[in-house]
C-alpha positions in Angstrom: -35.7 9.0 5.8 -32.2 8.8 4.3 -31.4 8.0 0.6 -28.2 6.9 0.0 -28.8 5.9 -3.7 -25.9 8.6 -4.7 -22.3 8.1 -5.1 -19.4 10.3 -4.6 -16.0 10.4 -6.7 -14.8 7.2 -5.1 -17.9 5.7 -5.1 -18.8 6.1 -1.3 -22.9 6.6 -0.3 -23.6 10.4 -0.3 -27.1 10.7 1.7 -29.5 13.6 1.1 -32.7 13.9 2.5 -35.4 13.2 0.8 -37.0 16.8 1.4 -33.7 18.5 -0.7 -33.7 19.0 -4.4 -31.2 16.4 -6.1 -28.0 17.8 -6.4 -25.3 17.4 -8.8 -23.8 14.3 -7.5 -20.3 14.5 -8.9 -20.2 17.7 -8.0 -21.0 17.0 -4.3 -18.7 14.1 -4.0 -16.0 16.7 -5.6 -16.8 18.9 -2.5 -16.8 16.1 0.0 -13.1 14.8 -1.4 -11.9 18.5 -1.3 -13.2 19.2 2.7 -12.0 15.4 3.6 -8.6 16.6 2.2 -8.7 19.5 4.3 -9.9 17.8 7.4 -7.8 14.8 7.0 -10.6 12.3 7.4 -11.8 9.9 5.0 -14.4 11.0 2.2 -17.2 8.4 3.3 -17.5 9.8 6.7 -18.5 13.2 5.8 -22.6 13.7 5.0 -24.3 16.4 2.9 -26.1 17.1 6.1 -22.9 17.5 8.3 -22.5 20.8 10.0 -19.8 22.5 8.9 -19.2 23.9 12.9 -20.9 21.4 14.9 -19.9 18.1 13.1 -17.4 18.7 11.4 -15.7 21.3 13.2 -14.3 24.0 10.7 -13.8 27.1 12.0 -13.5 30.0 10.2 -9.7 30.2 8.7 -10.7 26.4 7.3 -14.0 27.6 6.2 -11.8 30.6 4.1 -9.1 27.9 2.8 -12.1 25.4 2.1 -13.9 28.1 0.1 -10.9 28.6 -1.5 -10.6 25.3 -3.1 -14.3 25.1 -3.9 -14.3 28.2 -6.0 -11.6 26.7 -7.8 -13.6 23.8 -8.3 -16.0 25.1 -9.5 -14.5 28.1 -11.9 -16.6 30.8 -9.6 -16.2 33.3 -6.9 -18.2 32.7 -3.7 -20.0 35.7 -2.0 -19.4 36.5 1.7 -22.7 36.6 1.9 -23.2 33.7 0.9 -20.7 31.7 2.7 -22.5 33.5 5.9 -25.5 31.0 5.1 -23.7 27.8 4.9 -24.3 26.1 7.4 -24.1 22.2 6.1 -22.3 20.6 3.4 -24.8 20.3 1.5 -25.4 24.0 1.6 -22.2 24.6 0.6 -22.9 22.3 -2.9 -25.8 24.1 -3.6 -24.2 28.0 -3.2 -21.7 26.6 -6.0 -24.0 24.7 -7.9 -25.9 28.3 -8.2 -23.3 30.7 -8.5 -23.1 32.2 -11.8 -20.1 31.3 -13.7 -18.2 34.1 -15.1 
């Protein structure tokens, strides 16, 4: 059920599902490395289809600091309303692969 034909930054298997649109893989390895960083856990552990809460454990002060860093990232600014829907990784790829750049 798992593809794990994408790559991040250092080369580590991203796995998406084969259900979810492709996503821009640099992009999702970028937000990988960035919430690794924060974490302190190695890039290749964490999965598009990690919950940010449940697996992976970020409450809501890391979830503010992680949004942060994304935004910069990604040159945009993330609604609160749309950080309220995140739920996965991979959701979190997707808001800033669809925010509007200013």
């Amino acid at each position: 059920m798992y593809s794990s034909s994408a790559h991040d930054v250092k080369g580590q298997p991203v796995s998406q599902t084969e259900s979810q649109p492709q996503r821009d893989v640099s992009l999702a390895g970028q937000v990988i490395e960035v919430i690794a960083e924060k974490l302190g856990k190695p890039s290749h552990t964490i999965r598009l289809e990690d919950d940010l809460l449940l697996d992976l454990g970020i409450d809501s002060l890391s979830m503010a600091e992680i949004s942060v860093l994304v935004e910069q990232l990604g040159g945009v600014r993330l609604s609160a309303e749309s950080l309220l829907d995140t739920r996965t990784v991979g959701d979190l790829v997707d808001i800033l692969a669809h925010s509007p750049r200013p």
